[in-house]
N, C-alpha and C positions, 0 to 999 in steps of 0.2 A: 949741724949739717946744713949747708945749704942746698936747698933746691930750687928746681928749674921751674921754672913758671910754666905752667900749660899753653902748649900752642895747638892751633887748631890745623886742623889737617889741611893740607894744601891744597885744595882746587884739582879735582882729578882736569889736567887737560882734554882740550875736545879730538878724538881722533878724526885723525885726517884720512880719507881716501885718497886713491890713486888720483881722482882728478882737482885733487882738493876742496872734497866736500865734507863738512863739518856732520857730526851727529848731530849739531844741535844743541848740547848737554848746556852747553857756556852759555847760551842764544838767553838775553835777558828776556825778550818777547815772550821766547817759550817759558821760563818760569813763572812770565804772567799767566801763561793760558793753566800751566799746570795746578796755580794758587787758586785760578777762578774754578777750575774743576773739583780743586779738593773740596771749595765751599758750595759748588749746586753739581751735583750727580748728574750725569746725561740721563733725562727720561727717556725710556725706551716709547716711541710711538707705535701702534698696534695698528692696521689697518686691514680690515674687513672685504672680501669681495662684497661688491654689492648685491643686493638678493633679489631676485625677479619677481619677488612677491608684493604685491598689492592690496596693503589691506583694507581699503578706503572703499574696494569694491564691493567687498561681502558687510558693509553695513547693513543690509537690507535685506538678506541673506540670498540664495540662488539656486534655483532649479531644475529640473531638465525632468524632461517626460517620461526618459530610459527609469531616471529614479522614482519616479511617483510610480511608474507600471512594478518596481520591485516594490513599493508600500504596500499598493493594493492587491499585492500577490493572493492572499486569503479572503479577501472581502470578493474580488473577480470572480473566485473559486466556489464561491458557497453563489454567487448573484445568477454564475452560470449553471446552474441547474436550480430554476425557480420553483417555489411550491406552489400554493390553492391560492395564492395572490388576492387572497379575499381584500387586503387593505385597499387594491387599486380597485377592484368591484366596487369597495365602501366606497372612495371619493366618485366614481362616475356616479353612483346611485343616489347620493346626498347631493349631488348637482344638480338636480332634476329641481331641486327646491333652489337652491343658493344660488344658480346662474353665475358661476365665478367667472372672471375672463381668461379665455384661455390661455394666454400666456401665463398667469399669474396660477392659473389649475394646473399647469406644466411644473410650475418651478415645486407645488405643492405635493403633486403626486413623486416628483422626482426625490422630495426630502423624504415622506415616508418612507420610499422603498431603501431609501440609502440608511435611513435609523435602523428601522426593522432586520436589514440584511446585518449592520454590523451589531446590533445585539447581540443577532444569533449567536456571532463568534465568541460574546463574550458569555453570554448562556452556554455554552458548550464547553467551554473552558471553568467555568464554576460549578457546573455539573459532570466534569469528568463523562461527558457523552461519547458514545464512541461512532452512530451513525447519525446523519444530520440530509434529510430528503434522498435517504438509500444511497449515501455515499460515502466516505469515512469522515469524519468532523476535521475543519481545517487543521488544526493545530498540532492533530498528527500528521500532516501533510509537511505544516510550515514550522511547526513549533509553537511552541506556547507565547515566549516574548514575541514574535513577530506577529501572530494572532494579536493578540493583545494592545497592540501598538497598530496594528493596520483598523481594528473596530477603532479608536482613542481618533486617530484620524481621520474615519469617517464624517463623526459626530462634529468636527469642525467644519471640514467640509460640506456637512448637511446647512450649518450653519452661516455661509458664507452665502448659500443659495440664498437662503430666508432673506439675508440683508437686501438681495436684488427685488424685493417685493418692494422695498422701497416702504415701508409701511413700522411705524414704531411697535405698535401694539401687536407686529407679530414677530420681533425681538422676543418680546416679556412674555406670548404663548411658548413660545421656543423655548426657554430659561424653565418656564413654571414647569412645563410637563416632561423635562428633562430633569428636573426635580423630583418630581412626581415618580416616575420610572426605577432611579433608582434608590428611593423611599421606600417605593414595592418589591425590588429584589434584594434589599438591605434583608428587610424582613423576613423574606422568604429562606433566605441562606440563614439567618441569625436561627431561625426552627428547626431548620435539617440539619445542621453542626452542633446546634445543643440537645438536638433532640425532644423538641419543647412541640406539643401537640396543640396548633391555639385554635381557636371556640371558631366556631363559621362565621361568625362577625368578623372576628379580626381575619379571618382568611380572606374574606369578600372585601372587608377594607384593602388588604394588600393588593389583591386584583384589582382594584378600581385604581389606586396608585401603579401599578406594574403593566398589567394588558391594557385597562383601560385608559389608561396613558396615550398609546399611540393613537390610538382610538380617537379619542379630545380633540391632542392635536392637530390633525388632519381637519378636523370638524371645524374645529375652530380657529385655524388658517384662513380656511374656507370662509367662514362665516366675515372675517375681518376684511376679505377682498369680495364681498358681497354686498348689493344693496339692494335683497329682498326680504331683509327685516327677517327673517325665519332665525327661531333659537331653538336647535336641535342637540343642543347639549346632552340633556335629560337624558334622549333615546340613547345617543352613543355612549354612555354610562351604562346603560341597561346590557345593549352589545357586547359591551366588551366583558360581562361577565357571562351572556349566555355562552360567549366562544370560548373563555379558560374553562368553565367547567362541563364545557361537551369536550375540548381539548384532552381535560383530564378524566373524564369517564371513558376516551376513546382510547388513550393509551393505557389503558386498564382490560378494553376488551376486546379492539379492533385488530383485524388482521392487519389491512394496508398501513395503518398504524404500523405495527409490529415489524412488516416490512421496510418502509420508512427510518425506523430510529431505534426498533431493536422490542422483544417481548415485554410489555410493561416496566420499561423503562424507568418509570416513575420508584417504583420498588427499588429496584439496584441506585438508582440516584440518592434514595433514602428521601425523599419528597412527602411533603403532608398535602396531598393534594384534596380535592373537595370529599370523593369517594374514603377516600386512607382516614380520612378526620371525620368523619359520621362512623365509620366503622371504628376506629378504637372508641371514640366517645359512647358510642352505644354499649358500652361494655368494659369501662375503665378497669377494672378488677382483671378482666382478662388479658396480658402480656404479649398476647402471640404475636399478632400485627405488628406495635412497634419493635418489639425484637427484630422480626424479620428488618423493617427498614434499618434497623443498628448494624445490621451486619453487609450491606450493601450487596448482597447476593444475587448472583447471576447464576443462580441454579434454578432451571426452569421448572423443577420439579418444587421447592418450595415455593418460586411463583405462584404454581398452579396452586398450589393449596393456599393462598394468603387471598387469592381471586375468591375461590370457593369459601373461604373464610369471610369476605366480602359479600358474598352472595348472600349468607347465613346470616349473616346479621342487616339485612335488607338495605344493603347501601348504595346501591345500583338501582333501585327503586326509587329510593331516596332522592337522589341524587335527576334522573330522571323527572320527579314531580316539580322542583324546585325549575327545573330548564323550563318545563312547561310552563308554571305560574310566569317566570320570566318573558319568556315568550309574549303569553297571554298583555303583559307591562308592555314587553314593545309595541305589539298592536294596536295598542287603545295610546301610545303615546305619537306613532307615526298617523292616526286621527287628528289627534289633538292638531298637530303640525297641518293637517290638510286643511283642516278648520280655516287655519288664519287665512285672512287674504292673500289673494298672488298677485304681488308684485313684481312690477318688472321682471316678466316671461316665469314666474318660477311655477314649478308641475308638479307633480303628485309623488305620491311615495312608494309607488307599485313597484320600483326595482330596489327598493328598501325592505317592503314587505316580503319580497322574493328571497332576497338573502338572508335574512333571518330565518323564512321557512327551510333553505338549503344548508344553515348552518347545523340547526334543530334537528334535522331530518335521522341522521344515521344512530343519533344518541336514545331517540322516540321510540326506534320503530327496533332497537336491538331488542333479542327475546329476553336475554339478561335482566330487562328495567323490570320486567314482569313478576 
């Protein structure tokens, strides 16, 4: 059989238009373009509008008033209804000795009050408080996160002041007794969550670290932009325990207390305060006492019996003596102080002795201590 040799198919011809225009199909040119396509794919280019955004300017980051008034929504809130302000009494009184200058007694007085207000918030938030200076505590107001984050921001803010003192060594007070602070509410919270009743030593320890904290500080701000030699450390150590434990014997017994922050407070908080820890320790074998704080009770009627239960085993007496002896220490220590020379303009202690007797006064003179 012969066969036909294979031939290849003929060349479709290029169709013509009416005006004599070619497809193309033949066009050698175009089979080059077609050969170079087959071997590199057309990339598709993507183009973006441009974005108005700049981000070169928030390096540094950026802020506006409107916002900082929504930070300090809660910290405003508790600053505008002020308490016993004892802390600004303490630094005018302690000036009488130290002679600060006043610019630099401005920036100092301005940082106490900014710690102490945002404390509160954070004390009231860790205490489940519900009234705080006869008002409701912020964070039912604002919420808790926001609470919490307006005190965090104070604390820096207090912190930015101190730097304008221009002064290193009261960075390092700043640091230490901001340490110090919350070393002493560590504590205090670790006792009322485990329910751990600790000895009056360690309580007074914790107070010297937590109240007497701010105390220090102030004092010895003071002291660092001072140059009349005066070291009054000692006494505001002594201070800042007579005012936690009149604090805590007053919200134990006192009306305007009561008013303020609600009937024995301390109780429903579940708090081992000075009076609550002479009273169970007087009688370890007896239950009743820390029960009551286990159960955070807001029934006024075991209140009253946990008071009376206070009473009876003489802890309000107790308690009472111990202010006095303390007392007694400040007096002979704000001597001591008057002793030393006065240098450059520094005075006497008479508006120091005053506040300690008006600290003393309501905790002395209740019938209760009796």
């Amino acid at each position: 059989m012969n066969s036909t040799p294979f031939q290849p198919p003929s060349p479709v011809p290029p169709r013509t238009s009416s005006a004599n225009a070619t497809n193309g199909t033949g066009s050698p040119s175009h089979r080059r373009k077609l050969s170079l396509m087959d071997e590199e794919p057309t990339k598709t280019v993507h183009r973006r509008n441009k974005s108005s955004v700049d981000g070169t300017k928030y390096k540094d980051g950026t802020w506006s008033s409107k916002n900082d008034k929504i930070l300090m929504g809660p910290y405003d809130y508790v600053h505008e209804h002020p308490g016993k302000d004892i802390r600004r009494q303490l630094i005018h009184a302690f000036n009488a000795w130290l002679q600060v200058p006043p610019a630099s007694l401005a920036i100092i007085t301005k940082v106490v009050t900014m710690l102490h207000t945002s404390s509160l918030l954070i004390d009231d938030v860790e205490d489940n408080s519900v009234l705080r200076r006869g008002i409701p505590v912020a964070h039912n107001i604002f919420g808790t996160a926001q609470t919490i984050n307006s005190a965090n921001y104070v604390y820096f803010l207090a912190l930015q002041e101190v730097q304008q003192l221009n002064n290193p060594a009261a960075i390092d007070i700043y640091v230490q007794e901001m340490l110090n602070l919350h070393r002493g509410q560590g504590m205090d919270l670790f006792w009322r969550d485990t329910l751990t009743c600790p000895t009056e030593d360690e309580y007074l320890e914790m107070v010297g670290n937590k109240t007497g904290g701010l105390f220090r500080l102030a004092v010895k701000l003071m002291q660092a932009e001072s140059t009349t030699g005066k070291d009054c450390v000692a006494l505001v150590n002594v201070m800042g325990l007579i005012f936690q434990i009149c604090d805590d014997y007053l919200n134990l017994s006192n009306t305007v207390y009561t008013e303020n922050k609600g009937f024995c407070e301390d109780l429903t908080e579940g708090k081992f305060s000075f009076p609550i820890i002479h009273s169970i320790r007087s009688n370890p074998s007896n239950h009743q006492l820390i029960n009551i704080l286990k159960q955070n009770t807001k029934d006024v009627e075991v209140k009253r019996y946990a008071v009376q239960y206070m009473k009876n085993t003489g802890s309000f007496a107790h308690t009472s003596r111990v202010v006095a002896d303390l007392r007694d220490q400040a007096m002979a220590l704000i001597e001591v102080i008057d002793s030393t020379p006065k240098i450059n303009g520094a005075g006497d202690g008479q508006m120091v002795r005053a506040i300690v007797e008006k600290i003393v006064e309501s905790t002395l003179s209740d019938p209760n201590a009796r």
